[in-house]
C-alpha positions as CSV (number, residue, x, y, z in Angstrom):
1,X,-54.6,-4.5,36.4
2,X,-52.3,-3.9,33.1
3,X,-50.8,-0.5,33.1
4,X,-52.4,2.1,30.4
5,X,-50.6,1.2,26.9
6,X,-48.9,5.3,26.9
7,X,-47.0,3.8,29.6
8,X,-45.9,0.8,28.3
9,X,-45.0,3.5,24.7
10,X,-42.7,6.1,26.8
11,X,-40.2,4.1,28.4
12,X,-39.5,2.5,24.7
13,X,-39.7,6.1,23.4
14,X,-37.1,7.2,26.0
15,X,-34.5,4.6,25.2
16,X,-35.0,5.4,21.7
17,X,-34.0,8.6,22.1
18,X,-30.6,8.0,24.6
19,X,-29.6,5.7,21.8
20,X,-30.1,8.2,19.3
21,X,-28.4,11.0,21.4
22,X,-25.6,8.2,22.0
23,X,-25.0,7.9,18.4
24,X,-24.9,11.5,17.6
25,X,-22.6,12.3,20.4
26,X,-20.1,9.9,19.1
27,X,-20.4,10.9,15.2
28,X,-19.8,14.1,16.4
29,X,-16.7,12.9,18.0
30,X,-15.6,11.1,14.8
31,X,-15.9,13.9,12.5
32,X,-14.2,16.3,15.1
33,X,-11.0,14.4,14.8
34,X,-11.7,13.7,10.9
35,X,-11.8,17.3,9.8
36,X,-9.8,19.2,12.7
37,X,-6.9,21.5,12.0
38,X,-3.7,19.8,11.6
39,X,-2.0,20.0,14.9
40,X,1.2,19.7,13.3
41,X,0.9,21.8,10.2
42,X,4.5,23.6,9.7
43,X,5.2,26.0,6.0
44,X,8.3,24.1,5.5
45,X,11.4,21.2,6.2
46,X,13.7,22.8,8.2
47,X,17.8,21.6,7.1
48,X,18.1,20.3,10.7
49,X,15.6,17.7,10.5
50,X,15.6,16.9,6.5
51,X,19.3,16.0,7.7
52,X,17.8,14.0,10.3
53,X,15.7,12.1,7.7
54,X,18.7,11.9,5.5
55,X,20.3,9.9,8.3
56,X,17.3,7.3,9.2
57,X,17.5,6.7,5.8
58,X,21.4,6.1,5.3
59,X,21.0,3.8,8.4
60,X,17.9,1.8,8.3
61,X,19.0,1.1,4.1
62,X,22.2,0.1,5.4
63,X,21.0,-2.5,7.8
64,X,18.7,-3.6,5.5
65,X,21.6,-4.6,3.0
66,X,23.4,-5.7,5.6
67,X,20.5,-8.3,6.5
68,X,20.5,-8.9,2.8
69,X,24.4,-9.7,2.6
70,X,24.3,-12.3,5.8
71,X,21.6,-14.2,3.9
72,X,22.9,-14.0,1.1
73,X,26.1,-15.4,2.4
74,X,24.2,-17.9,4.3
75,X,22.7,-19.3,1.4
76,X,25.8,-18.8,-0.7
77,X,27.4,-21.4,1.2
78,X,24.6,-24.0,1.7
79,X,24.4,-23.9,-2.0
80,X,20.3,-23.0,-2.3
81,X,18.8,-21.6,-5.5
82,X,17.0,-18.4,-5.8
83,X,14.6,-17.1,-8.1
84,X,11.4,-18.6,-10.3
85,X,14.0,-20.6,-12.3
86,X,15.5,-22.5,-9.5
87,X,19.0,-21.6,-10.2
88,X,22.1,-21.2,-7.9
89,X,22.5,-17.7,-7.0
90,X,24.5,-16.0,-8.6
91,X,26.3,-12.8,-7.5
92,X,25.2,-10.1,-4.9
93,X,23.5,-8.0,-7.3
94,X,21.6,-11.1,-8.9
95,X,20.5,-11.7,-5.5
96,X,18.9,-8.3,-5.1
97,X,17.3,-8.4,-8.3
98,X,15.6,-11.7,-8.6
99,X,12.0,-12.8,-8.9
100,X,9.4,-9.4,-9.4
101,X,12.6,-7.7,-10.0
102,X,14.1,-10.4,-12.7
103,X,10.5,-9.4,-14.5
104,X,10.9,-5.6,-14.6
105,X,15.0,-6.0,-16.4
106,X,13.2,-8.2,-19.1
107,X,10.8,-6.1,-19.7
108,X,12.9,-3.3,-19.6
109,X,14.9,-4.9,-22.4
110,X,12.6,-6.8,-24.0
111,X,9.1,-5.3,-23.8
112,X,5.9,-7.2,-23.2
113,X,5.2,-10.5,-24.7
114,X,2.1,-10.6,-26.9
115,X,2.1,-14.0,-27.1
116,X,1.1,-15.5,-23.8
117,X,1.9,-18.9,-21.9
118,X,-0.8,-21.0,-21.4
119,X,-1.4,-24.6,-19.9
120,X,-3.5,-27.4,-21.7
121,X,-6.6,-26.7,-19.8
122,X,-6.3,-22.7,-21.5
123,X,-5.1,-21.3,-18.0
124,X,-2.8,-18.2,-18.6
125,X,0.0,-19.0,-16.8
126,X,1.9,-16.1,-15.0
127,X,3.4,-14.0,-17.3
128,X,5.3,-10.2,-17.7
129,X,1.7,-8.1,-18.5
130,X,1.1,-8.6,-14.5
131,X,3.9,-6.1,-14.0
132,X,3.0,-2.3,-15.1
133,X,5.7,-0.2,-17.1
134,X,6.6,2.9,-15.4
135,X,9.7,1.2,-13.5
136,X,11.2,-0.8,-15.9
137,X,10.7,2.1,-18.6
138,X,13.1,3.9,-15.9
139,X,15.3,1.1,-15.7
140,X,15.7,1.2,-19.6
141,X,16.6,5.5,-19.4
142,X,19.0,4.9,-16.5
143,X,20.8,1.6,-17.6
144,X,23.4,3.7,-19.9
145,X,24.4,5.4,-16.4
146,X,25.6,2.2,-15.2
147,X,27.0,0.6,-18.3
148,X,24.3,-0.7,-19.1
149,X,23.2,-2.5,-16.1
150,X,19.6,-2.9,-15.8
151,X,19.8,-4.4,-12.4
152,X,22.4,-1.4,-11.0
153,X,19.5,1.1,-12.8
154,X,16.9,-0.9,-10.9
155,X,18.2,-1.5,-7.4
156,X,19.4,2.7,-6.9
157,X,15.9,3.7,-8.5
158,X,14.7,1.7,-5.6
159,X,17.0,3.1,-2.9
160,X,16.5,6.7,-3.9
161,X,13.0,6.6,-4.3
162,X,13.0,5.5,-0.5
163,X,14.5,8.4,0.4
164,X,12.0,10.5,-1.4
165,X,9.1,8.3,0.4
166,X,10.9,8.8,3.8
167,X,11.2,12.2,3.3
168,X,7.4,12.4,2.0
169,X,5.6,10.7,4.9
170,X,7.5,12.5,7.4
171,X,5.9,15.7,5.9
172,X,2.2,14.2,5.8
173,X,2.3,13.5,9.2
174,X,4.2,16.3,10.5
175,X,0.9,18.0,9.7
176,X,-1.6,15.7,11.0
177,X,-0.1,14.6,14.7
178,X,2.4,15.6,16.9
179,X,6.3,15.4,16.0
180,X,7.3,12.3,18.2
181,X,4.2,10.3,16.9
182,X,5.2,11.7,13.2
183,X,9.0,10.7,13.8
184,X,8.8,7.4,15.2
185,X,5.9,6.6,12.1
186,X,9.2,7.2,10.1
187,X,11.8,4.9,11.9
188,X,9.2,2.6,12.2
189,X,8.3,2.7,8.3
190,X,12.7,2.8,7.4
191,X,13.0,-0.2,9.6
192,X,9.6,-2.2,8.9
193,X,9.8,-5.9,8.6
194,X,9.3,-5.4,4.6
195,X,11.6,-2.2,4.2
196,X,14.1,-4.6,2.9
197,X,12.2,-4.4,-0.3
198,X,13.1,-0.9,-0.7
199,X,16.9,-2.1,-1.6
200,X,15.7,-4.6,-4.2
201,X,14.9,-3.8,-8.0
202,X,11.3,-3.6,-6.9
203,X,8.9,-1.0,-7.3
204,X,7.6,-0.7,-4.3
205,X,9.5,2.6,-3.3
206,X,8.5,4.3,-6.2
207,X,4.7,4.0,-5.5
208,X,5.4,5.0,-1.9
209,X,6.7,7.9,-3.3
210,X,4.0,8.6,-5.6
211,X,1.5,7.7,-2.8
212,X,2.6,9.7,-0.1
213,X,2.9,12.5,-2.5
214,X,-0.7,12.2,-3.6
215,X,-1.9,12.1,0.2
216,X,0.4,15.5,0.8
217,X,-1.2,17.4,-2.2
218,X,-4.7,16.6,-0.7
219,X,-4.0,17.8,2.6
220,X,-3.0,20.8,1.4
221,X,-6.2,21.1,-1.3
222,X,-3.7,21.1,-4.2
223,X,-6.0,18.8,-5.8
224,X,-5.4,19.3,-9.6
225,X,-1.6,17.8,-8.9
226,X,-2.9,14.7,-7.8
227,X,-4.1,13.9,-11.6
228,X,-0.2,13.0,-12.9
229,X,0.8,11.6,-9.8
230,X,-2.0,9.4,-9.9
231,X,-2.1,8.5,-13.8
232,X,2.0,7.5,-12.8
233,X,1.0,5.2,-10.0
234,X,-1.5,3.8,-11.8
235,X,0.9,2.2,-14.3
236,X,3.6,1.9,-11.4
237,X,1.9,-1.2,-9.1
238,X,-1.6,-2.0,-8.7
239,X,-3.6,-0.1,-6.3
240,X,-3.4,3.8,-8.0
241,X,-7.8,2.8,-7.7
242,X,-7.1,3.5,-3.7
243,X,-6.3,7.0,-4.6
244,X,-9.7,7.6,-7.4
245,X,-12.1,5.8,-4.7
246,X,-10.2,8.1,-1.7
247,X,-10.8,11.5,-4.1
248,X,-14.5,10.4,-4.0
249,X,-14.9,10.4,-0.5
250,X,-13.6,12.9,0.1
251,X,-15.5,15.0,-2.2
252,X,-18.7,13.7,-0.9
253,X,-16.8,14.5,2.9
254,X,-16.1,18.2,1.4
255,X,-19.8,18.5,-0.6
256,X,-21.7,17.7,2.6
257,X,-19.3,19.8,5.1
258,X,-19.3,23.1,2.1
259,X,-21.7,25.0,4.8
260,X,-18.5,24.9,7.7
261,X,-16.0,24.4,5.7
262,X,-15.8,25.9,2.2
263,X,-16.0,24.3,-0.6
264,X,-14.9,26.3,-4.3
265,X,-15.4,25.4,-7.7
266,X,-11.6,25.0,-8.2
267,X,-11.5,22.6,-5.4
268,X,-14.1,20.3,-6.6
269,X,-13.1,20.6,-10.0
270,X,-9.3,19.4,-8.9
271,X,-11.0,16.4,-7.5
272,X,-13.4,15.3,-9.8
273,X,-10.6,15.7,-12.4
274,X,-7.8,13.8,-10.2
275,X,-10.2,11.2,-9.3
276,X,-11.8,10.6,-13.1
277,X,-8.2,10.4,-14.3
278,X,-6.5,8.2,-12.2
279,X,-9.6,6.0,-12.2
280,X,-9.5,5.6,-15.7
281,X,-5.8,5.1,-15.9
282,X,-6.2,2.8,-13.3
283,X,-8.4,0.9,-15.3
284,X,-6.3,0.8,-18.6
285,X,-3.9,-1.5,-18.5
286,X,-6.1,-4.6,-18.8
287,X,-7.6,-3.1,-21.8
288,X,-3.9,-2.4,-23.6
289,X,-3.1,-5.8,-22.6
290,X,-5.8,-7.6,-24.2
291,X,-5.3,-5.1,-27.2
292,X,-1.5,-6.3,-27.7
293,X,-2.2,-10.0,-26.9
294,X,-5.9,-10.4,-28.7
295,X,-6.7,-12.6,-25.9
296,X,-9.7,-11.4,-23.7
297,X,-9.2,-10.4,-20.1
298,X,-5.3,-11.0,-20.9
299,X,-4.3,-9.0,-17.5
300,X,-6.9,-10.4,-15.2
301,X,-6.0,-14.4,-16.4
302,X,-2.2,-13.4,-16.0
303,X,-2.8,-12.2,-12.4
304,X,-5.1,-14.9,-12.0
305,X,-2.2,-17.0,-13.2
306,X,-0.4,-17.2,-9.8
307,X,-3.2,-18.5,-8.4
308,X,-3.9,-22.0,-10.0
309,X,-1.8,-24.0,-7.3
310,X,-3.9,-22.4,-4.6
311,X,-7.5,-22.3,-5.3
312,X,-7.6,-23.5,-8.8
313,X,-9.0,-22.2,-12.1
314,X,-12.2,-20.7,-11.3
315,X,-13.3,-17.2,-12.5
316,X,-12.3,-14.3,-11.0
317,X,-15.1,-12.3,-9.1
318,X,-13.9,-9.2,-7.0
319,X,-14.7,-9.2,-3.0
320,X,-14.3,-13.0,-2.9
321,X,-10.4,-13.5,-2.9
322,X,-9.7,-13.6,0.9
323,X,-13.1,-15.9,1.2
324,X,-12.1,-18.4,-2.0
325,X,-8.5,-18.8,-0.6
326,X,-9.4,-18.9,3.4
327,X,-12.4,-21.5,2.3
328,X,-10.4,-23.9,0.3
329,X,-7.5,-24.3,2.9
330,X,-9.7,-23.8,6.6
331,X,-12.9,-24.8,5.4
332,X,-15.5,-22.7,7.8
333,X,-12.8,-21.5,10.1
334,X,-11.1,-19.6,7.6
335,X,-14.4,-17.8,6.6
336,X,-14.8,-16.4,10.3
337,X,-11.3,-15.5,10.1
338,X,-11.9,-13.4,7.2
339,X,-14.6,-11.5,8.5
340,X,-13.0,-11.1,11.8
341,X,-10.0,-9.8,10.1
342,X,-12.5,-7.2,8.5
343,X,-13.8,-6.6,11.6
344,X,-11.1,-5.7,12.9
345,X,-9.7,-3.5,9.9
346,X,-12.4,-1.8,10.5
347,X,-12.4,-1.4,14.4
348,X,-8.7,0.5,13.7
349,X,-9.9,2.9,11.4
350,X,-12.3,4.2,13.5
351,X,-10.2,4.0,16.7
352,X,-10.0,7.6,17.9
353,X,-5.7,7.8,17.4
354,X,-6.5,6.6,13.7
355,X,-9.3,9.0,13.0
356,X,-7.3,12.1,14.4
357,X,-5.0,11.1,11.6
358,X,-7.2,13.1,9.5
359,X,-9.7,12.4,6.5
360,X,-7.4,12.1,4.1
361,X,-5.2,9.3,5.7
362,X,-8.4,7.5,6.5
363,X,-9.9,7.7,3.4
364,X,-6.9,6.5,1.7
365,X,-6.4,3.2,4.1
366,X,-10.2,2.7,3.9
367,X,-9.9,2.3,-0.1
368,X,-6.4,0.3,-0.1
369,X,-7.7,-2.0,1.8
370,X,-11.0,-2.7,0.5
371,X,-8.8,-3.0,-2.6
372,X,-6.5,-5.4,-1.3
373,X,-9.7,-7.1,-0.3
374,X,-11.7,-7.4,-3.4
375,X,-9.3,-8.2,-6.1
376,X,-5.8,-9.9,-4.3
377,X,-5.6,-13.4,-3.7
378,X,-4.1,-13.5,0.4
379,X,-0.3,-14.7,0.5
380,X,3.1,-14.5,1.2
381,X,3.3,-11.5,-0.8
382,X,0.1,-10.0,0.9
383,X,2.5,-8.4,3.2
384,X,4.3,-6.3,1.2
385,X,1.6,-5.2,-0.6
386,X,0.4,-3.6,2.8
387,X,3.5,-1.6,2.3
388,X,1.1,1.8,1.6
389,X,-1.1,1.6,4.3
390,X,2.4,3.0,6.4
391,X,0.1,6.3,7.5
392,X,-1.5,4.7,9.8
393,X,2.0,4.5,11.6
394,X,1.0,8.1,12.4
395,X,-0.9,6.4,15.2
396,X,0.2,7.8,18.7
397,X,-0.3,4.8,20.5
398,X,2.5,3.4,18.9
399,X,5.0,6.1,19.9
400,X,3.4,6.8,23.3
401,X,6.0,5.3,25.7
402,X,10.0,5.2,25.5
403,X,9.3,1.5,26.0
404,X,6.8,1.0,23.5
405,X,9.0,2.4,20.5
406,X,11.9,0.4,21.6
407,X,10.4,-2.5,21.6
408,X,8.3,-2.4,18.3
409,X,11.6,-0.9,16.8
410,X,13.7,-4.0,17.8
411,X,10.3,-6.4,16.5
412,X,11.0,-4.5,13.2
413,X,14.5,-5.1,12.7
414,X,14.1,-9.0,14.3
415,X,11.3,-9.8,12.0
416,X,12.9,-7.3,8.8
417,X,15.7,-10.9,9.5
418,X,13.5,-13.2,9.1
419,X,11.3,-11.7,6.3
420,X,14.5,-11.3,4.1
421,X,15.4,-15.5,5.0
422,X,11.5,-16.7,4.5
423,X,10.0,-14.1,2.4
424,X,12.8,-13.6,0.0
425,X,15.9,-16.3,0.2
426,X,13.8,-19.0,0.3
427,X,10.4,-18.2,-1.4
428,X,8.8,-15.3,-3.4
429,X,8.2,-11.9,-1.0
């Protein structure tokens, strides 16, 4: 005899509802260490530990120099060439200011070109209007300190602006997790694998600078100084879009929370304002490039440029970058590995030490890397675009045990070694 069909209903009914109440526990965990107080939240930088700063700085730049000098030695004497051009190298100073960094002096003394390289099948090949102005504008206003130098103006932009970043991520996460976890973020981000770049005539400090800086002012709500620092970074390196799409969600984050957590006029004003601008500025520079050049989509076919010996001449279509590239070299295999990579991205964002980072951190890393996703091409250089997603340091599992720190510290400065031999003495970082 079947049993009456209500029966059969309730048990289904029942499971519905412990998966439901599942669900809702843990979003309810989720946005209780998004949007809880800062644990860490001090008024100020006390001389004792901006000292301390000062110091992991001085050291971790000077190790990184010194890594630079032994390879630079090493390669010295074996005689290898250095740079896009395939020349000898040259002096120290050449060696710290080659290839991205070689682009940023010619533009700082030369401008941009507005007519652009191209190959007999039309391809744009790569070109200076890949590489944004703010830097090498700098370069040009400090040169006369240094005689004239654009590579001495570049390389100690790039050392001091390190500073600044050091000093400005140990203050964003001095207010979002405990001091050792906020410390050790720092030591780890001065002696990263790719914190040799900060010694080069790259940009890449600056926009750290301008990043962390941004993340700061929206922890403390001081939203309507996010719009310059966000119209700068946009014309510093790519990725200033990260900061418009983070402003966004976090105003939908704030607009749907207004009932528990308050949500003014001025505040929401400060973001839609922060977020339209550096959107927009974000989105200028193709159109000034294809202004200057009269060629159509100048910028995207110059980035695009860098790409022809790897996937070939196709048209660029955002979110299929990392797909394109892993297909054409691993075939189905590097398709999985693509998603699981995402996967995976996204499993560490919601792991519970990342989320009690706080909103802001979250949403940020959330937006660079869909960025990073949907419009850069996977390579060498991948790495050191990653450079900005050093919040998620912040994470306490990293600085839990005595151990642990030691050991990722010395895996920092082992691999920092072999990153400034592989990823810059003998190919393009």
């Amino acid at each position: 005899m079947s049993a009456p069909q209500s029966d059969l209903i309730t048990p289904v009914v029942a499971s519905t509802r412990v998966r439901r109440s599942r669900l809702h526990r843990l979003l309810r965990l989720a946005a209780a260490d998004l949007f809880r107080s800062p644990r860490g939240a001090v008024p100020g930088i006390t001389r004792a530990t901006l000292g301390r700063l000062v110091l992991l700085w001085a050291v971790a730049r000077a190790v990184s120099l010194g890594l630079l000098w032994g390879a630079y030695q090493i390669a010295s004497a074996m005689k290898l060439t250095h740079g896009p051009d395939g020349n000898r190298i040259g002096t120290f100073l050449d060696y710290l200011t080659e290839w991205d960094a070689d682009r940023y002096g010619q533009i700082s003394q030369d401008g941009y070109p507005i007519s652009l390289p191209m190959n007999v099948q039309g391809d744009i090949l790569p070109n200076n209007w890949a590489f944004l102005p703010v830097f090498p504008t700098l370069e040009r206003f400090v040169a006369p300190v240094f005689g004239g130098s654009w590579q001495f103006a570049g390389v100690t932009l790039s050392i001091l602006a390190s500073l600044g970043a050091t000093i400005v991520l140990f203050v964003l996460l001095r207010r979002t997790t405990t001091p050792t976890a906020a410390w050790w973020a720092v030591v780890f981000f001065s002696f990263a694998p790719l914190s040799f770049v900060f010694v080069l005539g790259y940009a890449e400090s600056l926009l750290m600078l301008l990043v962390f800086t941004a993340l700061l002012l929206a922890q403390q709500r001081r939203y309507w100084l996010i719009a310059p620092i966000g119209v700068i970074a946009a014309f510093t390196r790519p990725g200033a879009l990260a900061i418009a799409l983070a402003l966004g969600i976090l105003f939908l984050v704030r607009f749907f929370r207004r009932r528990v957590d308050p949500f003014p006029l001025s505040q929401a004003g400060g973001i839609i304002v922060s977020g339209i601008l550096s959107a927009t500025a974000g989105l200028l520079w193709p159109i000034i490039a294809q202004a200057v050049t009269g060629t159509r989509d100048a910028y995207i076919r110059t980035e695009t440029g860098w790409w022809l010996k790897s996937v070939g001449n196709d048209d660029f279509i955002p979110l299929t970058p990392w797909f394109r590239q892993a297909g054409t070299h691993l075939g189905i295999i590097g398709i999985i590995l693509v998603i699981a990579l995402m996967v995976g991205f996204g499993m560490l964002l919601w792991s519970r030490s990342v989320r009690r980072l706080g909103i802001v951190i979250v949403a940020f890393a959330f937006s660079y890397g869909l960025y990073l996703f949907a419009v850069f091409l996977p390579q060498q250089s991948t790495f050191r675009l990653m450079v900005p997603l050093s919040p998620l340091l912040g994470d306490q599992r990293l600085s839990s045990t005595p151990r642990r720190r030691g050991a990722i510290l010395v895996g920092c400065i082992a691999l920092q070694a072999l990153c400034v031999w592989a990823l810059w003495t003998v190919n393009h970082p």
